[in-house]
C-alpha positions in Angstrom: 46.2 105.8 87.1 48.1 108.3 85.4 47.8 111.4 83.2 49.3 109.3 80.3 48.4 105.5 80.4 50.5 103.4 78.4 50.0 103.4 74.6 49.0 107.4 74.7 50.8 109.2 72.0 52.6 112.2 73.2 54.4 115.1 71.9 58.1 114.9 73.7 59.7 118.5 74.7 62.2 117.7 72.2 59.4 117.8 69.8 59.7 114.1 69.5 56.4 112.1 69.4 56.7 108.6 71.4 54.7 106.3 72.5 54.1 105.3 76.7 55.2 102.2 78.0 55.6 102.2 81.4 54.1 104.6 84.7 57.3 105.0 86.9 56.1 104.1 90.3 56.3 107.3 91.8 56.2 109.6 89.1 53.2 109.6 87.1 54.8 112.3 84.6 58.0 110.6 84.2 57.1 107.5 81.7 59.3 105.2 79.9 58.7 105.9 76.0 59.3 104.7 73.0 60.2 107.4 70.3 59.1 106.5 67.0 58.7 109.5 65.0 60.9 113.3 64.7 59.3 116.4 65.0 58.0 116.7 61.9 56.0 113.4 62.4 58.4 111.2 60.5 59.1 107.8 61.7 62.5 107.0 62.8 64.2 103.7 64.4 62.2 103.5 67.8 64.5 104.5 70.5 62.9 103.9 74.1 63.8 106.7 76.6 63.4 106.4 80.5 62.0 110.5 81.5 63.5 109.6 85.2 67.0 109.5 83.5 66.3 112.9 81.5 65.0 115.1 83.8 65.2 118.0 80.3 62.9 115.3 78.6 58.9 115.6 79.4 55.9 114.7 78.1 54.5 118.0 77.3 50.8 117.0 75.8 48.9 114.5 74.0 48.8 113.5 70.4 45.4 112.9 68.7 44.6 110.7 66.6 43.3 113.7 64.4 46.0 115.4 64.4 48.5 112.0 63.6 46.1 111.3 60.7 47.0 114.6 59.5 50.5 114.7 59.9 51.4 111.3 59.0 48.5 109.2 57.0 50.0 106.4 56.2 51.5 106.1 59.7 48.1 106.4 61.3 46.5 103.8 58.8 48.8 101.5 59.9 48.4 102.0 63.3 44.3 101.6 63.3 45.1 98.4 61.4 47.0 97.2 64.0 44.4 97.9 66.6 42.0 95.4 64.5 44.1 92.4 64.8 45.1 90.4 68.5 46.6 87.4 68.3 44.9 85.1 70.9 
């Protein structure tokens, strides 16, 4: 269990929004992320960070799906899409 489970959404402390990947065993606040969009909720080339190895890097909240749809529409359309299909 942790506060964010892989796949939450998060707002970065560098005001970078990134997706969870991985708990850390033994730090539930320190996740591996992937970065996929700037602070202003544009995407950029996904960059995945390890918070154990940036200890100025946290996770400071969640992102909503609200507020994603708001920022970045066409983002978040994509993203629900996604959801719909699984490849069995």
């Amino acid at each position: 269990l942790s506060i964010y489970p892989p796949t939450s959404i998060v707002a970065l402390s560098t005001g970078e929004i990134a997706k969870v990947i991985k708990i850390n065993n033994g730090s539930l606040t320190r996740a591996l992320v992937e970065i996929f969009l700037d602070d202003g909720f544009s995407e950029v080339p996904p960059k995945i960070l390890d918070l154990l190895k940036y200890p100025l890097t946290s996770i400071e909240r969640s992102v909503t799906s609200r507020e994603l749809e708001t920022r970045n529409p066409e983002l978040a359309a994509k993203l629900e899409l996604a959801g719909w299909w699984r490849e069995w």
